[in-house]
Every structure is written in structure tokens, then in C-alpha cells.
C-alpha positions in Angstrom: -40.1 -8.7 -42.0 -42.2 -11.6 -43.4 -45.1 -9.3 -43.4 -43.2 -6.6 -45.4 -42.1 -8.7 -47.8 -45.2 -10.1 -48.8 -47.0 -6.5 -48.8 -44.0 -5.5 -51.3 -44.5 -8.8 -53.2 -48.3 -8.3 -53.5 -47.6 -4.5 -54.5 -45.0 -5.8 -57.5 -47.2 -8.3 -58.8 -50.6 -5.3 -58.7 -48.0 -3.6 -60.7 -47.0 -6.2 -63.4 -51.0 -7.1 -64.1 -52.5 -3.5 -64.2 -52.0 -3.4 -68.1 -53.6 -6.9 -68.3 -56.5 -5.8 -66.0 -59.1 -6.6 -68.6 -58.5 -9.5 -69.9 -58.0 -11.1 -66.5 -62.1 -11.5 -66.8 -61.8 -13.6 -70.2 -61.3 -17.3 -70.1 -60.4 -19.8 -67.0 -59.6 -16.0 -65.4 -63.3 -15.5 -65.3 -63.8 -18.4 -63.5 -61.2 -18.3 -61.0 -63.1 -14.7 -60.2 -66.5 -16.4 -59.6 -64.9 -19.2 -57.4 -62.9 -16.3 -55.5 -66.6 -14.3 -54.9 -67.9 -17.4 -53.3 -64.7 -18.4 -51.9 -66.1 -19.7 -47.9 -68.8 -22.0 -49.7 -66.0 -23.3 -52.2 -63.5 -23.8 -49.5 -66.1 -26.3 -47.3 -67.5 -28.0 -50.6 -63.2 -28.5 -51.7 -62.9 -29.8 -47.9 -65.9 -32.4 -48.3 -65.3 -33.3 -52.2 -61.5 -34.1 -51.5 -62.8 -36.8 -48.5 -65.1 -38.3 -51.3 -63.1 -38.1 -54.1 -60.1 -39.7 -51.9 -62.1 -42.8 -51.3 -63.2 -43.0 -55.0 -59.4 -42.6 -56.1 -59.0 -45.3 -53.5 -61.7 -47.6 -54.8 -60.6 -47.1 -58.8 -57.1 -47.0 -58.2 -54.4 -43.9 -58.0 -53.4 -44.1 -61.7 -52.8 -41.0 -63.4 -55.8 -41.1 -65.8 -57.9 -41.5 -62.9 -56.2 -39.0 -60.3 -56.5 -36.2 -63.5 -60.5 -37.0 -63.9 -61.3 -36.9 -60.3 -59.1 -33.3 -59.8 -61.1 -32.2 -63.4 -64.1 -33.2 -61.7 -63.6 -31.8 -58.4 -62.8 -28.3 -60.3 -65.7 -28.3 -61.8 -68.0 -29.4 -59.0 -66.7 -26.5 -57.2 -67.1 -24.1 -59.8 -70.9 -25.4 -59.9 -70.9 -25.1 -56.1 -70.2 -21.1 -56.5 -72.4 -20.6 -59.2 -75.4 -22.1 -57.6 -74.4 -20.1 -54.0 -73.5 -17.2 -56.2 -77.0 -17.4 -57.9 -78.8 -17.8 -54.3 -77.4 -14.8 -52.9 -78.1 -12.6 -55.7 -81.8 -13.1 -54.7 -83.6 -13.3 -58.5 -86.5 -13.9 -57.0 -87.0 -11.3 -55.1 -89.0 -8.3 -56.5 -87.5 -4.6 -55.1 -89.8 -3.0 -52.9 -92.0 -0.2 -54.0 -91.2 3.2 -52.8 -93.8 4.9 -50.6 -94.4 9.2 -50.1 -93.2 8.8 -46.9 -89.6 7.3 -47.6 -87.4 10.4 -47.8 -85.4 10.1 -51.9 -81.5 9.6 -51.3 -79.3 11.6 -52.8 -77.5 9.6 -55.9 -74.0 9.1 -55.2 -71.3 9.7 -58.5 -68.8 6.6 -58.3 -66.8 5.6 -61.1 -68.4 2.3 -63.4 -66.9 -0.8 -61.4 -64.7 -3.4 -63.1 -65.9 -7.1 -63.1 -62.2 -7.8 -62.1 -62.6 -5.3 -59.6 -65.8 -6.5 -57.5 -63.8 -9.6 -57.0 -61.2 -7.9 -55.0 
């Protein structure tokens, strides 16, 4: 029943954001999407960052201001960890291979133009 019940939640709330689809991509949305792409490397970079960002909170003191900078901060070195393993894993560097005679050509597939929200799904 638990499984039901969150396949019929996750089907509602699909529902409810399919008119907003597009401007998911804009803003602190876009974001969220490029943590979610990289989302093994931000999980083990969230695991270490919360050990050292503990003991600093522990070493500055656990006042509000303090605890609201160091979760600001942790956000955002996360969001640079995905970018930078985002960035690796696209491969810039790396020039496409030339086509030789003997490669046979494949046959170009028609699929429909992919969203950005989309790829992230």
C-alpha cells in the first residue's frame, strides 16, 4: 500500500506541474536540476562538507547567523561540486573522432527536441 500511494502521489504532483514545465528551468529551479544531474557526486561531497562544516559551527558557535552562513555555504559548495563534475563528464576537451570509408553511416533517428527539464528526469 505504501508503494501505491506514493506512485499515486508522484502521478498527482506530475499532474499539477505539467503547465509549469517550463519555467521549472528558470531561477533556483535551474539549479536544483544541475545538482539533481550530478546527484551521486553531490550526495558524497553533502556527506563530507556536513562533517566539516559541523566542526566549524562547533568552533564559531551554533548561533543563527552562523548556522544560516555555513548551510548558504554548504549549498553553494555543492552546487560548485556539480558544476565542476558536470563539466568533467561532458568531456570539452575531447575532439569527436573523424569518420573513416570503412565505418558503415547510421541511419538518423527522428526524436522529438528534448526539454532541459526533461534530461534531468
Amino acid at each position: 500500500m505504501r508503494v501505491l500511494h506514493f506512485l499515486a502521489l508522484a502521478y498527482l504532483v506530475l499532474s499539477l506541474i505539467e503547465p509549469y514545465r517550463q519555467r521549472l528551468d528558470r531561477g533556483a529551479g535551474h539549479l536544483l536540476i544541475l545538482i539533481g544531474r550530478q546527484s551521486l557526486a553531490a550526495f558524497l561531497a553533502s556527506v563530507v562538507l556536513a562533517r566539516l562544516l559541523g566542526t566549524v559551527a562547533e568552533m564559531a558557535g551554533r548561533s543563527e547567523p552562523v548556522i544560516a552562513l555555513l548551510n548558504l555555504t554548504g549549498f553553494a559548495l555543492i552546487l560548485g561540486v556539480a558544476v565542476v563534475v558536470g563539466w568533467f563528464k561532458s568531456a570539452p576537451w575531447a575532439k569527436p573522432t573523424p569518420r573513416t570509408e570503412a565505418q558503415p553511416q547510421a541511419e538518423p533517428v527522428a526524436t522529438a527536441p528534448p526539454t532541459r527539464v526533461r534530461e534531468a528526469s
